[in-house]
N, C-alpha and C positions, 0 to 999 in steps of 0.2 A: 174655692178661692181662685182667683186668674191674676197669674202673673205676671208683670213682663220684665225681663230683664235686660239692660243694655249693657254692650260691652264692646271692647275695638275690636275682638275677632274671636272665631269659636271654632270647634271641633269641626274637622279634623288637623287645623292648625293646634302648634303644640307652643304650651308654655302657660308660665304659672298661673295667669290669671284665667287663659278658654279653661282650663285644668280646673277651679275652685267654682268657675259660673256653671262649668258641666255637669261637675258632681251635685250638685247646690240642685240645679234644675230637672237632673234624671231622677233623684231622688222625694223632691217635690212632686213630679208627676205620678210616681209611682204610689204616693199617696193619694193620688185620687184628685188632684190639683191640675187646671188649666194652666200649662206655663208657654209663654213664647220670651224668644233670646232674640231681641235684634242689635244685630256684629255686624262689624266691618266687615266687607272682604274684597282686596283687591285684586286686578284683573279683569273685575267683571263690568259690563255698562247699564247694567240695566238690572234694579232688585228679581231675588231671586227668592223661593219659598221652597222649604222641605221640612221632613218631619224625621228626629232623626230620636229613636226610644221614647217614643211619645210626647218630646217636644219639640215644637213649633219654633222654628229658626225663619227669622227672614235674615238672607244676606244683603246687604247694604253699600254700592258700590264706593270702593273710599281710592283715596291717595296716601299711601305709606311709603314715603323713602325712606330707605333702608330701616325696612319695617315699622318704624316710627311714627309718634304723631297721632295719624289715622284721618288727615282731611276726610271730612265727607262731601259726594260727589251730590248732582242733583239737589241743592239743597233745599229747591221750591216742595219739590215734589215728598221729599222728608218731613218739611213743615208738615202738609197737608198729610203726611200719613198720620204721623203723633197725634194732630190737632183732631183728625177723623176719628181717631181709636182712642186717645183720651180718657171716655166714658167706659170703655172694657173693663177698665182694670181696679183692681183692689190694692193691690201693690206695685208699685215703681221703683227696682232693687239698680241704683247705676254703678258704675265699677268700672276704677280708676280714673282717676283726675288728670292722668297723663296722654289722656285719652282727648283729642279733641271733640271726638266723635260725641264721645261723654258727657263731656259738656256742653257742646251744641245742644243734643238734649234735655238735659237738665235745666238750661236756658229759657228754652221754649216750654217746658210744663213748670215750670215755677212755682207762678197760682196755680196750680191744679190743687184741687183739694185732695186727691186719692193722697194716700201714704207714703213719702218717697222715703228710701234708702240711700245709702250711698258708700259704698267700697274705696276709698281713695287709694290706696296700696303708696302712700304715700312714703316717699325716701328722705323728705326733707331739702332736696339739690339736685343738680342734672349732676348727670356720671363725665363730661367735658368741659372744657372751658364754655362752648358756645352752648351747651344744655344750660351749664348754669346760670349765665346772661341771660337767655331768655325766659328762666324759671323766675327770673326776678319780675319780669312782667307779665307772665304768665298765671302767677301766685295772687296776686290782685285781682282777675279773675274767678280764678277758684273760689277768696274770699268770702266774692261775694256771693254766687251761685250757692254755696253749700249753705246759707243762712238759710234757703226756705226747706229745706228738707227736714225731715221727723227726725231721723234721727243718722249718726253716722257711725259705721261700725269700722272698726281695724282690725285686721290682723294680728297683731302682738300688743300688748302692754308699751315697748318702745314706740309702736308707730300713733300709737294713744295721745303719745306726749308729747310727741312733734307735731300732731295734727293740733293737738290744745295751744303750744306755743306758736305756731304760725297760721296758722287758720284762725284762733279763736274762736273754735268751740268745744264744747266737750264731744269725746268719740267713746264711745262702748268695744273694749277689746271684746275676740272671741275669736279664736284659735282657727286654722283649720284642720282636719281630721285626714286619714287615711283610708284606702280602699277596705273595706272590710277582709277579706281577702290575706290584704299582705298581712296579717297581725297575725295570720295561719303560718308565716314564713318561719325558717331560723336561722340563725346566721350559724356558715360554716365557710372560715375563710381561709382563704388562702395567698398565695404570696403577692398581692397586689393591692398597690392604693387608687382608690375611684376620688376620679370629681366627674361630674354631670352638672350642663348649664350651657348659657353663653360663656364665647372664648371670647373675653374683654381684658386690658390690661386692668381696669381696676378689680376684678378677680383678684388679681395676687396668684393665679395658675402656676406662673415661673415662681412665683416666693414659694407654692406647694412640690413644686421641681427641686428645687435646692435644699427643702430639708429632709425628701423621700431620700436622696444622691446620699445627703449625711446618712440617713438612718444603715443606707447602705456600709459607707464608706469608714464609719467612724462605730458603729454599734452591730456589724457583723450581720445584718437582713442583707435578700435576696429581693427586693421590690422593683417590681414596675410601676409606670405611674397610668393609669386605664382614663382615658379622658371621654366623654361621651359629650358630646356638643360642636354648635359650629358659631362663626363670631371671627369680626374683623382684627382679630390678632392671632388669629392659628400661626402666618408664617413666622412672625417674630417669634411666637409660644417655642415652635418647632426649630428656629435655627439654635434658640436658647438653651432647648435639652440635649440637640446634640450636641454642643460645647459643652457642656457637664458629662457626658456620657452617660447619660440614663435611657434606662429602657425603657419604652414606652411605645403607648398604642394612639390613635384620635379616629374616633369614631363617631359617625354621622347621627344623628335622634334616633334612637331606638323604639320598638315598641314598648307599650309599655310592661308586657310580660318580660322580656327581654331585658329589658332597664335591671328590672325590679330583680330578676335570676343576676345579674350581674353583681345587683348592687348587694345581696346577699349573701356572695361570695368574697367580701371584699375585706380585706385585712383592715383598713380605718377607711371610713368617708372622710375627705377636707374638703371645706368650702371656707377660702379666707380671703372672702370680700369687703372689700370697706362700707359700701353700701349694699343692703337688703332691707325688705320690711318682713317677712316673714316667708322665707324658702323651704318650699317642700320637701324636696330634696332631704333635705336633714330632719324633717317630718317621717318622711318615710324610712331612712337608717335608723332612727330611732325606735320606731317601731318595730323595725326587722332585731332590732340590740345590736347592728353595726355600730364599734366605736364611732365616735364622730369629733373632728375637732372642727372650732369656727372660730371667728374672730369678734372682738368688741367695735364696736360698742352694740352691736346688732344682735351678738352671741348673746347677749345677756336675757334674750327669751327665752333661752334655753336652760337658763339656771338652774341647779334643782334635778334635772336629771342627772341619772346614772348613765353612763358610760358616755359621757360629752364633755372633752377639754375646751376650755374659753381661753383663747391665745391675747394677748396683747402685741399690735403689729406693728409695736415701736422697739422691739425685741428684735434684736439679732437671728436671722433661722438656726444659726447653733443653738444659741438657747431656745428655743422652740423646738426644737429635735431631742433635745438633753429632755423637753418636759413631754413630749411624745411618748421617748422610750418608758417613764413612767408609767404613764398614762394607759399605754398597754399593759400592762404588767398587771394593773391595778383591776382594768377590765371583765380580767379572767375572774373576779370574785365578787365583779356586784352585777345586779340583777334585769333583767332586761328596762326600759325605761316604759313610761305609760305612755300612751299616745291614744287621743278621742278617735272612733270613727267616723264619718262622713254622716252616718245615719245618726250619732250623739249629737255632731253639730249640728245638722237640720234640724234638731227637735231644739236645739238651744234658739237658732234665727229666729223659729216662729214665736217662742215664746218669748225674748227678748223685744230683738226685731220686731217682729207684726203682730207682738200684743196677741198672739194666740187666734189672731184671724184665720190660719190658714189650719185644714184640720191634722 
């Protein structure tokens, strides 16, 4: 089977979406499968070609301010690549809608008769005032591009429903899975709470600052708060815990062994962002059986498991602290939670997904 998958940027760029096309596409080829990824990558002026665990990466020069977007550069010359290679392919898997790059694509093969796919990792809104303004026009777009494609797959059951209510179409949830690897991990933790991610004020990073301080200050812990990421609110993040007096670390992307040894030490993962469509992050605590708390309405894919608090973020952080200390407490006696591997969901894509064409 040959595949090719678009995306706005790929390994060794980090973050959730190069993360799910990567695993998705080493694992495809290690079946015995032709896969090429063509990704943004800015910097460069001229496409580039490498092969990286045996698949086939073209980089594709783009325009991303402040990582965003993903103009694509050259865009005659893009036409004529798509429209030359067209015939290659058995499947056209594209991913994210927030992606201009994306849809430029998906644009341009439309009638194509091969199989198209499509990942939207859709949020429902921009995370700013001016994301959200231009989501408005941007949405009608989408609309329509996603009509000709087979079929559209989501990430969570939530991101199902907002695709169905503003796209108008139906979406096939299907989870993403874990390194195989980590499900070997255990959790042994110690005096510290992790987040890992963009540092964005919609985060909620300082709402996870003021109820680690309580957990300290009011329930007798020793916590720091371990932040791993980078994001245009680190300075306000940082002048905010020193005026609380917490102790805490902020640390640049790790690798991912590095992540993953962190994240396995960590007394509770929080992640209490108002918007996600499906964060691995909490995929992956979950599987190590790091407590995990999150927030609604997004938490709610999480339902169902063991050792993950669903916060309400119209709550007070006292009260959110008061249901923490629980929550740990509780931890200690239920059982780690399930989580699919990367090589479960690839067998799920093909056979949902691509109807079993790929072997």
């Amino acid at each position: 089977m040959r595949l090719l998958y678009v995306a706005p940027r790929y390994y060794p760029h980090i973050g959730g979406v190069e993360y799910v096309v990567k695993s998705v596409a080493e694992r495809l080829a290690k079946r015995g499968n032709e896969v090429t990824v063509l990704c943004g990558e800015p910097g460069i002026d001229s496409p580039r070609e490498e092969w990286i665990n045996n698949v086939r990466v073209v980089k594709w020069p783009i325009w991303a301010p402040g990582g965003a977007y993903h103009f694509p550069r050259l865009t005659s010359k893009l036409r004529d690549w798509l429209l030359n290679s067209k015939n290659t392919y058995d499947v056209i898997h594209f991913h994210s809608v927030h992606s201009i790059l994306t849809i430029y694509c998906l644009n341009l093969l439309k009638s194509l008769s091969v199989r198209k796919v499509l990942t939207p990792y859709y949020h429902g809104t921009g995370h700013t005032t001016l994301r959200r303004i231009l989501w408005k026009l941007w949405r009608s777009r989408v609309r329509y591009v996603v009509r000709f494609v087979d079929a559209v797959h989501t990430v969570s059951k939530l991101e199902a429903q907002l695709v169905e209510r503003d796209l108008k179409v139906k979406a096939v949830p299907i989870e993403n899975g874990v390194d195989e690897w980590i499900l070997g991990l255990s959790w042994s933790p110690l005096n510290y709470v992790m987040y890992s991610g963009r540092i964005e004020k919609y985060k909620n990073i300082h709402r996870l600052a003021n109820i680690v301080r309580i957990l300290n200050t009011s329930f007798g812990l020793d916590l720091e708060l371990k932040i791993f990421g980078a994001g245009p609110y680190v300075r306000h993040l940082v002048k905010h815990m020193r005026s609380v007096g917490l102790r805490y670390s902020i640390n640049p992307p790790q690798s991912f062994e590095k992540y993953a040894e962190s994240l396995s030490k960590a007394l509770m993962f929080g992640l209490l962002s108002e918007k996600e469509s499906y964060p691995q992050s909490v995929n992956e605590a979950n599987a190590i059986g790091v407590p995990v708390v999150v927030a609604e309405p997004w938490g709610s894919n999480f339902s169902g498991r063991s050792r993950t608090l669903i916060i309400q973020l119209h709550k007070s952080d006292e009260s959110i602290a008061r249901e923490v200390v629980v929550f740990l407490e509780e931890c200690k006696m239920q059982p780690r939670p399930k989580v699919p591997s990367w090589d479960q969901v690839v067998s799920a894509y093909v056979k949902i997904l691509y109807i079993d064409s790929v072997r």
